[in-house]
ZAMARGU-4260 file (C-alpha; in steps of 0.2 Angstrom, whole numbers, plus 5000, padded with zeros to 4 digits):
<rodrens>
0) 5362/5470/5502 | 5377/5480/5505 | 5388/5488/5490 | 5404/5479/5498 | 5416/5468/5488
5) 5416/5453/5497 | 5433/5448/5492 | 5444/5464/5494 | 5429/5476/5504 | 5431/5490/5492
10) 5415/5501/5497 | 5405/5517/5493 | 5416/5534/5494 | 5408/5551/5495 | 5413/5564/5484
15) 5405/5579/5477 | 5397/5585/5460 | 5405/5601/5454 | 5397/5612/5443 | 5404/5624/5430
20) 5400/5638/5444 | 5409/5629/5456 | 5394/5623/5467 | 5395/5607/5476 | 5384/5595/5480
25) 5386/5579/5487 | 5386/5560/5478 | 5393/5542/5481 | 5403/5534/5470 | 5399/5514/5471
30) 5410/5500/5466 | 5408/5490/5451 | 5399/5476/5461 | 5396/5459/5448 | 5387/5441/5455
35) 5400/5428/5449 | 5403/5409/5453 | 5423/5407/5458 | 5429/5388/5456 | 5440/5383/5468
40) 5454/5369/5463 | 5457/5363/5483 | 5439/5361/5485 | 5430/5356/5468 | 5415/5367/5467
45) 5411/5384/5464 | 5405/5399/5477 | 5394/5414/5473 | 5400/5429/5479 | 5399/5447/5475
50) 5415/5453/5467 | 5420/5471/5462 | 5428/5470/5445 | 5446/5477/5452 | 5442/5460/5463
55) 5441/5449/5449 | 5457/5456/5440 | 5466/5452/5457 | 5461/5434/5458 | 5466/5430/5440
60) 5482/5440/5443 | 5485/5428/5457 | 5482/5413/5449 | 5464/5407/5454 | 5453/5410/5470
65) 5463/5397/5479 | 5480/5407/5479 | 5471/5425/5480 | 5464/5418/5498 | 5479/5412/5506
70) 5489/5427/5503 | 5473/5440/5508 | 5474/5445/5525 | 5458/5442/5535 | 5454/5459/5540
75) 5446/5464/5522 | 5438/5447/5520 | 5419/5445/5522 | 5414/5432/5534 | 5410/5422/5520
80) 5427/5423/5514 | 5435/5419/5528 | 5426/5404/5532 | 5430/5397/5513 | 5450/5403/5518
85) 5449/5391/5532 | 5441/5376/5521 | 5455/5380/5508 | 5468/5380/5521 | 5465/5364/5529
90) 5461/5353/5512 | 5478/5357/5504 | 5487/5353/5523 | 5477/5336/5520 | 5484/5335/5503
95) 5502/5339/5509 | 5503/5327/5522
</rodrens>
């Protein structure tokens, strides 16, 4: 399983240790990847997905997974993602017509 948010595709980054000599060696620093179920207003049901926690601050802040998906753009979106982006999308242009 790869150590990518799969709502926001925060990733690994590579950095170094540095000890008090000044020696470097090198390290990845990995997200703070949780398992979590989102509920989704539009379609009724919850999704399992794994979320950074810097993911989870921004869906609240935006008012629910719903909202946090039509305003994400589809380029940092997992395919997964995208695909419950679309199902949103097209049950709340049902609801609105």
């Amino acid at each position: 399983m790869s150590r990518i948010c799969e709502l926001t595709g925060k990733g690994r980054q590579v950095g170094h240790n540095v000890s008090h000599a000044n020696n470097k060696t090198k390290r990845t620093f990995l997200p703070n990847l949780q398992n979590v179920t989102l509920l989704s207003d539009a379609l009724g049901k919850g999704f399992k997905m794994r979320v950074s926690t810097h993911g989870l601050r921004t869906v609240e802040h935006n008012g629910g997974l719903d909202n946090w998906l039509l305003k994400a753009g589809d380029d940092q979106l997992s395919a997964s993602a995208r695909k419950l982006k679309k199902e949103v999308a097209k049950k709340l242009a049902e609801k609105a017509a």
